[in-house]
C-alpha positions as CSV (number, residue, x, y, z in Angstrom):
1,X,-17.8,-26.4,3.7
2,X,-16.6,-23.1,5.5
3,X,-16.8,-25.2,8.8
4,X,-17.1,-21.9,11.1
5,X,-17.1,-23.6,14.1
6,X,-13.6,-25.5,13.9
7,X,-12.5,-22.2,12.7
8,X,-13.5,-20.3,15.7
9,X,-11.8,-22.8,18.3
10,X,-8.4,-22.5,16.3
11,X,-8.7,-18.6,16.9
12,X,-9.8,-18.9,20.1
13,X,-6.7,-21.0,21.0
14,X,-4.3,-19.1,19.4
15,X,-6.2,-15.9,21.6
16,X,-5.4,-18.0,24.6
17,X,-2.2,-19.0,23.6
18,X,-1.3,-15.5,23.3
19,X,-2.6,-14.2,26.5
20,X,-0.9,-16.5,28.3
21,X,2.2,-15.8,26.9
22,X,1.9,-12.1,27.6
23,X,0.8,-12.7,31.1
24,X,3.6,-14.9,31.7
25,X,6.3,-12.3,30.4
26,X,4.5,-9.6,32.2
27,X,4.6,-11.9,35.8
28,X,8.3,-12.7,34.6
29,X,9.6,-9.0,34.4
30,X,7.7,-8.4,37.1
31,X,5.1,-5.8,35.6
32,X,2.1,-4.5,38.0
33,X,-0.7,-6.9,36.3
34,X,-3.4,-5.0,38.3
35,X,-2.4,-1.7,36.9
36,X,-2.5,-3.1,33.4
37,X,-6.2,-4.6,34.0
38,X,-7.0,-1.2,35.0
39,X,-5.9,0.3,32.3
40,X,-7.9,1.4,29.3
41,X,-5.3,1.9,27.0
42,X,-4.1,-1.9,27.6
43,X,-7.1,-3.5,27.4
44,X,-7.1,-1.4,23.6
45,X,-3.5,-2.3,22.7
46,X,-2.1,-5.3,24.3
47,X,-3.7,-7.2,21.1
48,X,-1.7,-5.6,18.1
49,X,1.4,-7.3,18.6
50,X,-0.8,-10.4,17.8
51,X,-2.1,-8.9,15.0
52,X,1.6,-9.0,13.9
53,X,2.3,-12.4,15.0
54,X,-0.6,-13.9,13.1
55,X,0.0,-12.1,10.4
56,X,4.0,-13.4,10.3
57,X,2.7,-16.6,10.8
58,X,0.1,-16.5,7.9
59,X,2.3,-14.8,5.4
60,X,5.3,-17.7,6.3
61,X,3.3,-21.2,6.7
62,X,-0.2,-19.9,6.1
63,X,-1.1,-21.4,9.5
64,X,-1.3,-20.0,13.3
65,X,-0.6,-23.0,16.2
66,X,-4.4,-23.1,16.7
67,X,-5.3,-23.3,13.0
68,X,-2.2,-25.7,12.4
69,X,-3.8,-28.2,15.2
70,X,-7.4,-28.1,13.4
71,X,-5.5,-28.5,9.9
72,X,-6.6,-24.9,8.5
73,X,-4.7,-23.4,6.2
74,X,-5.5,-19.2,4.7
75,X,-3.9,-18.6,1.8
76,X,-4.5,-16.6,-2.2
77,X,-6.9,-18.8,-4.4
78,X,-4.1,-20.7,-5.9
79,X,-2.5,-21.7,-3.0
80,X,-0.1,-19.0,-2.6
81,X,0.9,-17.4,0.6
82,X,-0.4,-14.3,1.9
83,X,1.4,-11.2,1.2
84,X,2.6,-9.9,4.7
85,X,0.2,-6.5,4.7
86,X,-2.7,-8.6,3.0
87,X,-2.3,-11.2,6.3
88,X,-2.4,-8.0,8.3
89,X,-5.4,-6.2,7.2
90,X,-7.0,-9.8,7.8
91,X,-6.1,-9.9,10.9
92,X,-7.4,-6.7,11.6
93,X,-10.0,-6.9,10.0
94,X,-10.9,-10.2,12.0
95,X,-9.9,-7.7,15.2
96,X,-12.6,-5.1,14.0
97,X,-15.5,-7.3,12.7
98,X,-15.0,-11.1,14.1
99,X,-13.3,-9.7,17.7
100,X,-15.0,-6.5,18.2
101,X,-12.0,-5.5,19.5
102,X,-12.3,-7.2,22.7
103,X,-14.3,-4.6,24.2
104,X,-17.2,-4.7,25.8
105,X,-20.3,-6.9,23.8
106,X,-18.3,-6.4,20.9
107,X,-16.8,-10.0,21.0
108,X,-20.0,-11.8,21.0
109,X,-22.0,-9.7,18.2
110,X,-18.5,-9.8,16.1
111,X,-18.9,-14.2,16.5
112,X,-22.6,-14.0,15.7
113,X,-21.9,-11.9,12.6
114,X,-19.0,-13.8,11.9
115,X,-21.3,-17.5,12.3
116,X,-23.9,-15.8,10.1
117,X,-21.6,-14.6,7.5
118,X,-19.6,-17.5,6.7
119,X,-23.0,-19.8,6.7
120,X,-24.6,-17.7,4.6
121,X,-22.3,-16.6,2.1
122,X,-19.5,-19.7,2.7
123,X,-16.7,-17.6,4.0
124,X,-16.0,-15.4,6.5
125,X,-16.1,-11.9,5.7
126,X,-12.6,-10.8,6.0
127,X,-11.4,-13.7,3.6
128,X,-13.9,-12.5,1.0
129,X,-13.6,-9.2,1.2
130,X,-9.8,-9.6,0.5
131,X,-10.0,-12.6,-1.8
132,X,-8.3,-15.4,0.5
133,X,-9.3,-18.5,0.8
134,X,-9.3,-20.8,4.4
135,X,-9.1,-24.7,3.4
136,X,-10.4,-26.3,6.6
137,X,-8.5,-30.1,6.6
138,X,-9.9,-33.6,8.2
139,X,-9.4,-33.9,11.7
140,X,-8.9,-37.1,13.4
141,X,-8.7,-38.3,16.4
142,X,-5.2,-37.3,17.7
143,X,-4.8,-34.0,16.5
144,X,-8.3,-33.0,18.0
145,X,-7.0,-35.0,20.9
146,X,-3.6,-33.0,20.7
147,X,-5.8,-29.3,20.2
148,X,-8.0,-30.3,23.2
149,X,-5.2,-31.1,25.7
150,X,-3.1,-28.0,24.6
151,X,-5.9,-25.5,25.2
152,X,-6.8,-26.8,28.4
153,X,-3.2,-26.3,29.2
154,X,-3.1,-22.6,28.0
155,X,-6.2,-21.8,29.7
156,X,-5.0,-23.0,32.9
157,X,-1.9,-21.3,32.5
158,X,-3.4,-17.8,31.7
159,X,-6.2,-18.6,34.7
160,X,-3.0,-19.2,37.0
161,X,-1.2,-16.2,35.8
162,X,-4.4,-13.6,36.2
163,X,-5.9,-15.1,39.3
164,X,-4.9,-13.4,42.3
165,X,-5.3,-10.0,40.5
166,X,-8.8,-10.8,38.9
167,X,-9.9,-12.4,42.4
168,X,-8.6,-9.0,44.2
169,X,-10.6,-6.6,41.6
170,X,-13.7,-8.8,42.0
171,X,-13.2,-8.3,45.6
172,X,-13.1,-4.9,45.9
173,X,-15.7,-4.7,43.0
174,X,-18.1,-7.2,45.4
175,X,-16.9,-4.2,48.4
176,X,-17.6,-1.0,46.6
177,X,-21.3,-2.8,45.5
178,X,-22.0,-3.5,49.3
179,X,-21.2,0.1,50.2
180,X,-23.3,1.9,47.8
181,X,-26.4,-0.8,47.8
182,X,-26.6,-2.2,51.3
183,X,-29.8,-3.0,50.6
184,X,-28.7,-5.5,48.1
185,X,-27.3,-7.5,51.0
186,X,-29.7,-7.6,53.3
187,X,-31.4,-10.8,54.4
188,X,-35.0,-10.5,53.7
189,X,-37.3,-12.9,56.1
């Protein structure tokens, strides 16, 4: 069974995971956060390095943290590991089609065509269009246990580390809405 749900929470926590560690080096050295948010060219970027991470991590153990936690191995029919470009063009292909590059609606038409493809064909399409093959293992109770704990940690690190500078944009967001559609604000008897 391709078991495309399990598989989307172990890529959603290793997103997480990610994100909160690149928030918390940019708090540490001290880089503007708001500017970055702001930034078109960030919001484009700031996911290739983890296009490389994954893609180390596939090509060495054939496993990210989030995949290792739901027992999810990618690897060659065979059981062999993942050339390092072949785990690459995966995981940008999974940036393209399953991701939608983070922009915009992109994300949630990429997951729907993701959830359709893998149920109706039995893999996702970036595994079959190179070949690969993800063996999704049993779960039990404390490694779900384990995977649940740890992602409520990462989010609430990432949630702490964005906060004040998501709060502030939504503020002056709220502000520059009340300025240019009073009307919208106005209490109506």
């Amino acid at each position: 069974r391709p078991r495309p749900i399990v598989r989307f929470w172990a890529r959603w926590f290793d997103f997480h995971l990610y994100g909160a560690l690149v928030f918390g080096a940019m708090h540490l050295f001290e880089v503007d956060l708001r500017a970055a948010l702001e930034s078109p060219m960030f919001h484009v970027t700031w996911l290739l390095p983890w296009l490389m991470l994954e893609a180390i991590a596939l090509h060495l153990w054939k496993t990210t943290p989030g995949k290792w936690l739901l027992a999810i191995e990618v690897q060659k029919p065979g059981g062999d590991h993942l050339i390092l470009g072949e785990a690459l063009l995966r995981g940008f292909r999974v940036y393209v089609l399953g991701l939608g590059m983070m922009l915009w609606i992109f994300p949630l038409i990429g997951q729907a065509f993701g959830l359709w493809y893998t149920l109706r064909f039995g893999e996702a399409a970036w595994d079959r269009l190179a070949g690969n093959e993800a063996r999704v293992g049993r779960q039990n109770g404390p490694r779900v246990a384990a995977f649940i704990l740890l992602f409520l940690t990462v989010m609430m690190i990432w949630a702490a580390l964005t906060h004040a500078v998501s709060e502030e944009l939504f503020d002056e967001m709220l502000k520059q809405i009340r300025e240019q559609h009073p009307e919208l604000f106005e209490k109506k008897e």
